[in-house]
FIDRENDO-597762 format. One record per residue (C-alpha): x, y, z; residue in three letters; residue number from 0. Coordinates in steps of 0.25 Angstrom, whole numbers, plus 5000, padded with zeros to 4 digits. Each point is the difference from the previous one (the first is absolute). Layout:
BEGIN
     c1     c2     c3     r     k
      X      Y      Z   ALA   NUM
...
//
This chain:
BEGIN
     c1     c2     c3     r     k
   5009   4938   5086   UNK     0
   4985   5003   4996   UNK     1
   5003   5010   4987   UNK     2
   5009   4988   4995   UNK     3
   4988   4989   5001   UNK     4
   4990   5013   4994   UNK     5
   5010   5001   4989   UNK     6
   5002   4985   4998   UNK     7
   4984   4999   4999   UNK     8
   4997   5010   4991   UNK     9
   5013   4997   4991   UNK    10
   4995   4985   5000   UNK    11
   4985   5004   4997   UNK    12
   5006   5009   4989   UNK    13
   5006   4988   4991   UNK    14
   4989   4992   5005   UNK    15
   4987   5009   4995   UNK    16
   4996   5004   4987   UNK    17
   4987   5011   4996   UNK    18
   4997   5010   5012   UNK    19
   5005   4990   5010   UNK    20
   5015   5002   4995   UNK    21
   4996   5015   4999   UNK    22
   4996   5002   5016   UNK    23
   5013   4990   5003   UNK    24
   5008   5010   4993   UNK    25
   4994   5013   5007   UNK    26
   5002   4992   5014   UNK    27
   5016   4997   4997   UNK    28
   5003   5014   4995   UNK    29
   4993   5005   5013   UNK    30
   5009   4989   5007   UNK    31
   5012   5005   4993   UNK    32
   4996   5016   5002   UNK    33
   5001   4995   5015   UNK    34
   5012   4993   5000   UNK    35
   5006   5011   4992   UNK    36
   4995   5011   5011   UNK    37
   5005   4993   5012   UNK    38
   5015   4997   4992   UNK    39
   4999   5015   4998   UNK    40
   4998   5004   5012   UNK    41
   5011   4989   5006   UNK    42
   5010   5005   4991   UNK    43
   5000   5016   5004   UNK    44
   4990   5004   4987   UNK    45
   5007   5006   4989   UNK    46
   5014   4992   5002   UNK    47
   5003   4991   4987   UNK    48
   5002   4988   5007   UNK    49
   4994   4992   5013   UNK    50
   5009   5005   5009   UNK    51
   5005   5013   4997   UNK    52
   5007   5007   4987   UNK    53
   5011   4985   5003   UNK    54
   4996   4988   4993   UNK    55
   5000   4989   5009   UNK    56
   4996   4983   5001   UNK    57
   4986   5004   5001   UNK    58
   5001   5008   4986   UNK    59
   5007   4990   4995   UNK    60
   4991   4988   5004   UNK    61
   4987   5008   4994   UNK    62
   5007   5005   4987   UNK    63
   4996   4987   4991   UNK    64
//
């Protein structure tokens, strides 16, 4: 639940900055995102195409849009 309010933050400070504020917002969500994508990565079993295997299921269909 805490890397959704990091991402939420740093998203939110994004639209919200402009100049080098924006700039360090931008660097904090990609490394937010980085994270996120590591840890759904490691969740889904690596190099599989979709979360919960090589199957596409509701969780793959929820994040699609």
């Amino acid at each position: 639940m805490w890397c959704f309010a990091q991402v939420l933050d740093a998203v939110i400070r994004v639209v919200k900055t402009q100049g080098e504020a924006q700039k360090a917002a931008m660097e904090d969500a990609m490394a937010c995102f980085e994270t996120l994508d590591d840890a759904l990565g490691k969740v889904s079993g690596g190099g599989s195409p979709f979360f919960g295997g090589h199957n596409m299921g509701l969780v793959d269909i929820m994040f699609s849009p």
